[in-house]
N, C-alpha and C positions, 0 to 999 in steps of 0.2 A: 708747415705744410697745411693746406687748404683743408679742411676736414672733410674725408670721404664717403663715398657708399655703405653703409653697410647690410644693409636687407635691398633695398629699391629706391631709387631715386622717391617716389611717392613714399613710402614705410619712412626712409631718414627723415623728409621732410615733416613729418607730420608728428614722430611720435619721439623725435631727437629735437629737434630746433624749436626755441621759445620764441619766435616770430611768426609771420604768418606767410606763408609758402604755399602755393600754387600746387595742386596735384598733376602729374605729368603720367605718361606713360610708366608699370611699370619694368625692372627690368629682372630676366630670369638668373635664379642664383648659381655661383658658380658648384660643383660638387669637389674643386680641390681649394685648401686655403688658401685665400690671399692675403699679403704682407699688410703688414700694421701699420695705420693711420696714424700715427701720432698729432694732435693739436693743441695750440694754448692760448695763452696769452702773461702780460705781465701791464698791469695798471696804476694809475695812482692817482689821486683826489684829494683837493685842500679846500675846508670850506672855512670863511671867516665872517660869523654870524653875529646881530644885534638883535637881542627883542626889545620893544619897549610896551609897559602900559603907561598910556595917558603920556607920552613923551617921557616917562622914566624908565631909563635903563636898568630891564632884570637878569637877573641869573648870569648871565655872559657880561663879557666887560665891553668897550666901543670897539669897533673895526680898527684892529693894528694891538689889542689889545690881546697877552696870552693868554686871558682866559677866553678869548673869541675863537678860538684856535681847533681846527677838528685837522688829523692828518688820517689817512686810511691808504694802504700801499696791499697789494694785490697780486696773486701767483694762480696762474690753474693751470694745469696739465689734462692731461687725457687722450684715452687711446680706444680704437675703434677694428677690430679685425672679423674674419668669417674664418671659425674653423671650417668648415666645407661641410656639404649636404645642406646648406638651408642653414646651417646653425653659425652664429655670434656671438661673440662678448666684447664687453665694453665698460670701461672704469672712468674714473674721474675725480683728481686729487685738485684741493684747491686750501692755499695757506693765506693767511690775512695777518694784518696790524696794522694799527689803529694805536694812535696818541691825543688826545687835549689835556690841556688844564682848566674845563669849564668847575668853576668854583663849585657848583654843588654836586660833583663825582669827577676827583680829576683822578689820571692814570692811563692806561695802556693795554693794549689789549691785545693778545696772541693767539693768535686758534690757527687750527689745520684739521682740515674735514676731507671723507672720501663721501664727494658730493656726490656721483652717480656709481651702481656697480650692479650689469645687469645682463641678461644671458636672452637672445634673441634666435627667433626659426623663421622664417621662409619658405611658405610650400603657395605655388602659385601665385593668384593674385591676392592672399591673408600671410599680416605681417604682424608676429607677437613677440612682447615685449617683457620680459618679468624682471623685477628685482626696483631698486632704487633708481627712479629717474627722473627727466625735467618732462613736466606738462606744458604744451605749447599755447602761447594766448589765444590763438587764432581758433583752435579747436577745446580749448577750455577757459571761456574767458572770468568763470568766477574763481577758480583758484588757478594761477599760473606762475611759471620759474621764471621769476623777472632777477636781475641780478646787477652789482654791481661792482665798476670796471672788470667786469669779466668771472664775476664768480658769481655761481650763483646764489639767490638770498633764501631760498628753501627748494629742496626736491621731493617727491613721492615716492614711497614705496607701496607699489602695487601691480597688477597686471592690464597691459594694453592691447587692444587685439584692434588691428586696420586693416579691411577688406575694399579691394576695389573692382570686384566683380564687374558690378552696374558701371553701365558705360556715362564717364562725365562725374561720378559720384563718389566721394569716399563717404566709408562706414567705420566710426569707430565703439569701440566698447570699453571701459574701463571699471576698474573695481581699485579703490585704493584705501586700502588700510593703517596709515600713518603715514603724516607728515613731519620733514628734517629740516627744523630752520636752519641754517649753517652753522656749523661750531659743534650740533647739541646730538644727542642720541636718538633725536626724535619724539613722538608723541602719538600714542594709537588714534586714528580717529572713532569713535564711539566703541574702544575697545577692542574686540576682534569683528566687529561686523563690518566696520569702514564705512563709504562712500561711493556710490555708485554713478557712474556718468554714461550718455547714451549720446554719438554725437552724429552728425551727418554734413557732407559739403557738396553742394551740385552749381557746375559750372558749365553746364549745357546751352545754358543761352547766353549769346555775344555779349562779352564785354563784361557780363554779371557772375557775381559770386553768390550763391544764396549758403548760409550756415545757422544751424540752429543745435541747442546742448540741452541736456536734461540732467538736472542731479538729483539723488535720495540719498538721504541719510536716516534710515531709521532711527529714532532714542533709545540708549540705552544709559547705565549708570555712569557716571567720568566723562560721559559725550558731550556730543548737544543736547541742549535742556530738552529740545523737542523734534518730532518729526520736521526735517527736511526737505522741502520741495522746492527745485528751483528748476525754471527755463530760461534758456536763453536765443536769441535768434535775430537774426539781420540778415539784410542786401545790399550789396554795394555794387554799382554800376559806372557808366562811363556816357554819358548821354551829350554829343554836340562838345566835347571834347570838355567836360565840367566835371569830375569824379563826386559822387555824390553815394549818401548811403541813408540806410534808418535801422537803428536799433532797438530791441523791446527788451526787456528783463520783468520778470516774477520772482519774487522771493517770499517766501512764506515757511519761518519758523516756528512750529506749532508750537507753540508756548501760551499759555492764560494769558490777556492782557497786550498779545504782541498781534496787531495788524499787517494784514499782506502788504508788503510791499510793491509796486509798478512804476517801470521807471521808461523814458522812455528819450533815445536822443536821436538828431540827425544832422547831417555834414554835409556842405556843398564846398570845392575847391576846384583848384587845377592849378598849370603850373603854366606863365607865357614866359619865352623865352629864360632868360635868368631868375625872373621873378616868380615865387610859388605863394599862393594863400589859400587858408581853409576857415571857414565860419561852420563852426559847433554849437548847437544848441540842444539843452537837455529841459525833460522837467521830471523830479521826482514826487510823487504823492506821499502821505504822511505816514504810512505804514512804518510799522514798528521794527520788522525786519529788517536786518539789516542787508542791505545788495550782495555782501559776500559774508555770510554768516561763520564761514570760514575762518576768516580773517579775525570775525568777533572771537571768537571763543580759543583757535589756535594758534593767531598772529599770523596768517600766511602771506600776507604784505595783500598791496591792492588789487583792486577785482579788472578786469579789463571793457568797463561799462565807459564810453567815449567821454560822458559829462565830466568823468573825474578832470580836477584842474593839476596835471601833476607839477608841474613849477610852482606852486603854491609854495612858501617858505617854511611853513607848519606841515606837511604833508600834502594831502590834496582828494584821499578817498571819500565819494561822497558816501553818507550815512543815510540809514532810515530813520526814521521818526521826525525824521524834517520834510514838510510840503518846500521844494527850492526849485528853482529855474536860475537856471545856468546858462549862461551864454561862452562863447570864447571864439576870439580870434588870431590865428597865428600867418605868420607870413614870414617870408624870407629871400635873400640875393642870392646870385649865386657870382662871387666877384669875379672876371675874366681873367685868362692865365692860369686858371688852379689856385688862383689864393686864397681861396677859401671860401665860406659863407658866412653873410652876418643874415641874422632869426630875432624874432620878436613876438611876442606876446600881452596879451590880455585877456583877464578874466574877470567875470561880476558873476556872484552866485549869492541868489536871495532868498533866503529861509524865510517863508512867510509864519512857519507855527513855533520860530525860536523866540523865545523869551526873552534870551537874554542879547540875542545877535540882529543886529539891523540890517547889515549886509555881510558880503566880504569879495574888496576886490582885488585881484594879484597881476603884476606884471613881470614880465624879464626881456631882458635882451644879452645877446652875445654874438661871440664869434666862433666857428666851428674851423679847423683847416688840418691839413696833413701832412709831415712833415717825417721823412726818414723812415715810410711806415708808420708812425705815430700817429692815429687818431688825435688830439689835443679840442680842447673845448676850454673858453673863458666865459665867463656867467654872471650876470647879474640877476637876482630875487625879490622883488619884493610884496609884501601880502601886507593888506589893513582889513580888521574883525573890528565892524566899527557897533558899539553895543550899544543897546536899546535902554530907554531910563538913563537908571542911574550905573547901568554897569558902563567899566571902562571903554575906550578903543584900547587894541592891541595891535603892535604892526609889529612884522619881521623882517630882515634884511640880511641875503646871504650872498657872497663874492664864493662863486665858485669855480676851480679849474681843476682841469681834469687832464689826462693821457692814456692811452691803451696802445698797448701793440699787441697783433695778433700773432700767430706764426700755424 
């Protein structure tokens, strides 16, 4: 079943879904319960990777090879109701495994995690949220629940509060005090103080979305090494039928020694008939912070800054302490009949203060298509870190395929 309502169509969208979602009208709660949402999915993923330095084959063995070998198969559950008067709950069970034999840590890997489990109110147009849940990119793009085939790769526990008073405007609040990478028990962030975010979205003028976040993290002992300051903020538009946007970020970990970072990207695309392209351009300054300081210190996977190259073979977040200008271009068919899409990519991103790196550029191409309700995706990867002096090149190459089905 489709996953439903459960505060307002605006509340679901904004403080349940890890995408980016349009604020609507919202809608008044019922005061008797209604029946249970149940939603899921069931996923699976093969990748078959090579790295080489200097043309020599490390760590993994060649393509066809079992040490090249990654399997990851995928379960999630979850359920979404209103006990009545305004009030909610809502859980989220999600089980994984995972097999290779890459030579230097072969084995297997079994986990099942209750990813989200959290008690929601509804009084007017203000919609809160408390317990363990996903933060959405759209409205927090330095730490968000990005996941894969269908589970997600970390949630927060903390409290969400979305108001949409102001006409055209959402207001959010958050406070969250420890992140759950999947599998684990979690991790306080700076203890009991947490992480503070302030966010805002106004879509009052035609065609444009404007959105901007604010995070703090005070220091304390086991935290962040230092005070936390981060903004973030963009606009994206529609102008003469061209989708185009510009994003800014500030990151500033107050730490001895670590420079503010500013990052800065923008998009022009659109989409003619079957055919769609987008050209991305970023450039980073050399600031020592890192864009999702988060990530640095907690692992909370990538930050949602447009320049990252995420098809990259190696990952794809970009870092501080490198001055880089990134480029990227993606584009895509849309084949006729439903048979799918074939996507393609490129990317060149140039560290001017890396040392030891002269560039690094990445490509992919595949085919997307759907089949039985099956999501399915085939993949090609590849990335070259081509090094400066005497340090090597490095290239990677990943075959990957994928399925999801929803329910």
């Amino acid at each position: 079943m489709k996953k439903g309502l459960l505060l307002s169509v605006v509340a679901s969208g904004l403080i349940y879904a890890g995408g980016d979602i349009a604020p609507v009208a919202p809608v008044a709660p019922q005061a008797a319960p209604a029946a249970c949402d149940f939603y899921g999915s069931i996923g699976a993923r093969y990748d078959a990777n090579k790295f080489e330095v200097d043309g020599t084959t490390i760590v993994n063995g060649d393509f066809g090879d079992k040490e090249s070998n990654t399997f990851f198969t995928a379960l999630d559950l979850g359920v979404d109701t209103q006990l009545g008067y305004g009030f909610g709950i809502g859980a989220e069970l999600g089980a994984v495994k995972s097999w290779h034999k890459i030579a230097s840590a072969p084995g297997f890997t079994e986990r099942a995690s209750l990813s989200q489990l959290y008690l929601t109110y509804k009084a007017g147009n203000t919609a809160i949220k408390v317990g363990r849940q996903a933060l959405p990119k759209s409205l927090s793009p330095m730490a968000w629940s990005d996941s894969t085939v269908g589970v997600k790769n970390q949630t927060f526990e903390g409290v969400v509060v979305v108001n949409t008073d102001i006409t055209d405007t959402t207001l959010v609040g958050a406070w969250v005090h420890k992140i759950v990478p999947f599998g684990t028990a979690g991790v306080k962030l700076n203890k009991d103080t947490g992480v503070f975010m302030l966010a805002a979205q106004y879509t009052g003028i035609a065609n444009t979305t404007l959105t901007g976040s604010v995070y703090y993290g005070p220091k304390t002992t086991g935290g962040l090494p230092g005070d936390l300051v981060s903004a973030w903020g963009s606009v994206e538009s529609k102008l003469n039928g061209i989708n185009v946007g510009l994003q800014g970020v500030y990151s500033n970990l107050d730490v001895t020694g670590l420079d503010k970072t500013l990052a800065v990207a923008a998009y022009a695309g659109g989409q003619w008939d079957a055919v769609d392209a987008k050209l991305t351009v970023a450039y980073i300054n050399d600031g020592d912070s890192p864009i999702n300081p988060m990530g640095s210190v907690y692992g909370s996977g990538t930050s949602g800054f447009w320049g990252n190259v995420g098809y990259s073979s190696f990952g794809g977040e970009a870092l501080g302490g490198l001055s880089q200008t990134i480029v990227k271009l993606d584009a895509g068919y849309k084949l006729p009949n439903n048979y799918g899409k074939i996507f393609a990519g490129v990317a060149y991103d140039k560290p001017d203060t890396n040392p030891t790196v002269d560039n690094m550029t990445a490509a992919r191409v595949g085919y997307s298509f759907k089949v039985k309700g099956v999501n399915a995706k085939v993949e090609y990867r590849y990335t070259k870190i081509s090094g400066k002096g005497a340090n090597p090149d490095v290239t990677g190459q990943k075959i990957r395929v994928e399925g999801i089905y929803k329910f």
